[in-house]
N, C-alpha and C positions, 0 to 999 in steps of 0.2 A: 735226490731224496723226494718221494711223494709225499703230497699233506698228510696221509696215513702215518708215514715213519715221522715224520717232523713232527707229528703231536705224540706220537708215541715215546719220542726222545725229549721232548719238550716236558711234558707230566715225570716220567723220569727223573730228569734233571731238578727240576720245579722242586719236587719231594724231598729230594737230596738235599738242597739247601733250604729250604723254607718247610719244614714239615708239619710246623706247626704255626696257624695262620688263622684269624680272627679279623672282625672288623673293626677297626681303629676307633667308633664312635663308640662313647659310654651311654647306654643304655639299662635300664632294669625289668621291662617289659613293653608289648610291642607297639603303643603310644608313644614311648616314649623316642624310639628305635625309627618311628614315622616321623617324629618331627622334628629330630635330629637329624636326619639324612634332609630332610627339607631345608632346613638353617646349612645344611652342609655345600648346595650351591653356591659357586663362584664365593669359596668362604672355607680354609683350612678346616681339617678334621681336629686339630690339634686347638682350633680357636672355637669351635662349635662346643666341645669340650668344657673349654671355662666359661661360657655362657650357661649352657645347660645343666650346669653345677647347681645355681641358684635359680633357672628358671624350672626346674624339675622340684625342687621345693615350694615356690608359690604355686604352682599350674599341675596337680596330680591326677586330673582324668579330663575325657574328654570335655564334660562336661564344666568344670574350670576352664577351658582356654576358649568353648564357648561363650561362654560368660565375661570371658576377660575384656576389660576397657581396653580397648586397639592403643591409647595414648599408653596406659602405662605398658603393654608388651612391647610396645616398638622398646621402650627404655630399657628390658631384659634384653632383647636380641641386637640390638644398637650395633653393637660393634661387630655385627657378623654380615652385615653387608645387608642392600637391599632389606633394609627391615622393614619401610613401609610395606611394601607388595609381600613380604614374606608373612607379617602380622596377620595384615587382611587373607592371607592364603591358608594360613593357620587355625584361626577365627572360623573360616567359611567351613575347611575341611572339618575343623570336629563338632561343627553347628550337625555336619550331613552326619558323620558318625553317633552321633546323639539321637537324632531323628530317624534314619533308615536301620542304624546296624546296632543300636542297643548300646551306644558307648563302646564298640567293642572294633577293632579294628580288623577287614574283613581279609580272609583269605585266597582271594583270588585275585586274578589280573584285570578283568574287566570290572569289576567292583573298585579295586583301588584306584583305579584312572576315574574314576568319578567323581574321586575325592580333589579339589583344589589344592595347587602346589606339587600333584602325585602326579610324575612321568614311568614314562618304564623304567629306568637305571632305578627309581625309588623304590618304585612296587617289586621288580626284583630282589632288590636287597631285601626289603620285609619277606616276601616270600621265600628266599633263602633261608638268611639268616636266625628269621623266625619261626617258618612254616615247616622248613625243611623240604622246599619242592627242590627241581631243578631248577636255578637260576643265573642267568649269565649279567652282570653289571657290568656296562658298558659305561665308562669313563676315560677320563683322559690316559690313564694308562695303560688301561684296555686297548685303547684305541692306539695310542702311541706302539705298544708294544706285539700287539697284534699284526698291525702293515710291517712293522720291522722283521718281526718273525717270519714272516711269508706266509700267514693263518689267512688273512685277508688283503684286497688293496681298495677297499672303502674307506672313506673320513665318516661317512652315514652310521648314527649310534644303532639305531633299526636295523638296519641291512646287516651290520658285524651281529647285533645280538643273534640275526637268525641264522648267518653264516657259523657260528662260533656253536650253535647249538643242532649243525647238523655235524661235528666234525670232533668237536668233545661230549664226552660219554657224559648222560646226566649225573652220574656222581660227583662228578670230578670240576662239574663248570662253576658252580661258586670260590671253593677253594682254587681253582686256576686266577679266577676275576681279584681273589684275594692276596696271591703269588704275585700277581699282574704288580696290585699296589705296593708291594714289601717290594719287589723288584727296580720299581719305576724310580721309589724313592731312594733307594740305597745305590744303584749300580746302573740303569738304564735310563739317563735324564733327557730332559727334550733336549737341552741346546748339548749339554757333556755329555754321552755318556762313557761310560769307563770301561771299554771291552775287553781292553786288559784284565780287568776283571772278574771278566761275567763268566760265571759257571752255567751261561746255560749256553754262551756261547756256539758250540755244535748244531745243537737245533736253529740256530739263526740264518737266516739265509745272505743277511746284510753282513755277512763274516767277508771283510775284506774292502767293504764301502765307508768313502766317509759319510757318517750320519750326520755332520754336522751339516750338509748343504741341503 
């Protein structure tokens, strides 16, 4: 099977079972969608969740989190890991979004890497999920499920985003990066996974290896 037919089966299959696919952080607009994917490293999307319950009521624009005493935000984001460095990342980020872009959170890639705490896999997701460009988010399931698939054999987030984005059609690479997560977590795990199970099984190239070594 060429990489051509293995993502042709692969979107296929993907659509079949998962057709309809979102991102798991609760957001209302794209501040908030920023700084929830920020709080979301090395930090469940599911625990970022009930933090940003109550910090999206005290902190409603850039401007508030600006402004915010670093002592009491650590206290909102506490239990989502790294909250110092995340505070100060937060703080700094929507100090520049106040001062360069109007409060307003910007749409491009080179603009949001300027922001503090903002990588690719973030500004992606804003760009995605928000903007509606092309976006490929490269995460651990991305990454996991990607080498297993035989899409790529990088562990490099860079290298797969740009590998991933010569080989899936831009409509299709958010919502693949989105399948990736629904997938990873229900049927394709790092150390399990359950191929007995997998519906996408076919398109995989590791059909017959054990994944667990």
């Amino acid at each position: 099977m060429t990489k051509k037919e293995r993502v042709e089966l692969l979107l296929e299959l993907m659509d079949k079972t998962y057709p309809e696919v979102k991102c798991s952080l609760n957001y209302s607009n794209p501040l908030e969608m920023l700084i929830a994917t920020q709080l979301s490293a090395q930090c469940t999307d599911a625990r970022v969740n009930i933090v940003t319950e109550e910090l999206f009521k005290r902190y409603r624009s850039a401007q508030d989190f600006a402004d915010a005493d670093i002592l009491e935000l650590q206290e909102y984001i506490r239990s989502a890991g790294f909250y110092k460095n995340k505070s100060k990342n937060i703080i700094a980020c929507c100090k520049r979004l106040v001062e360069v872009y109007g409060g307003e959170v910007p749409d491009t890639m080179d603009d949001l890497l300027t922001l503090a705490g903002t990588g690719r896999k973030t500004a992606n997701l804003v760009l995605g999920d928000i903007f509606g460009q092309p976006a490929v988010v490269v995460d651990t399931h991305c990454i996991r499920l990607s080498n297993r698939i035989g899409l790529t054999t990088s562990k490099d987030p860079e290298k797969i985003e740009f590998e991933l984005k010569k080989i899936i059609p831009p409509g299709r690479q958010l919502k693949l990066c989105h399948q990736f997560v629904y997938h990873g977590r229900a049927v394709c795990g790092a150390r399990s996974p359950k191929c007995s199970e997998c519906t996408i099984r076919p398109a995989c190239k590791m059909v017959g290896v054990d994944k667990s070594k």
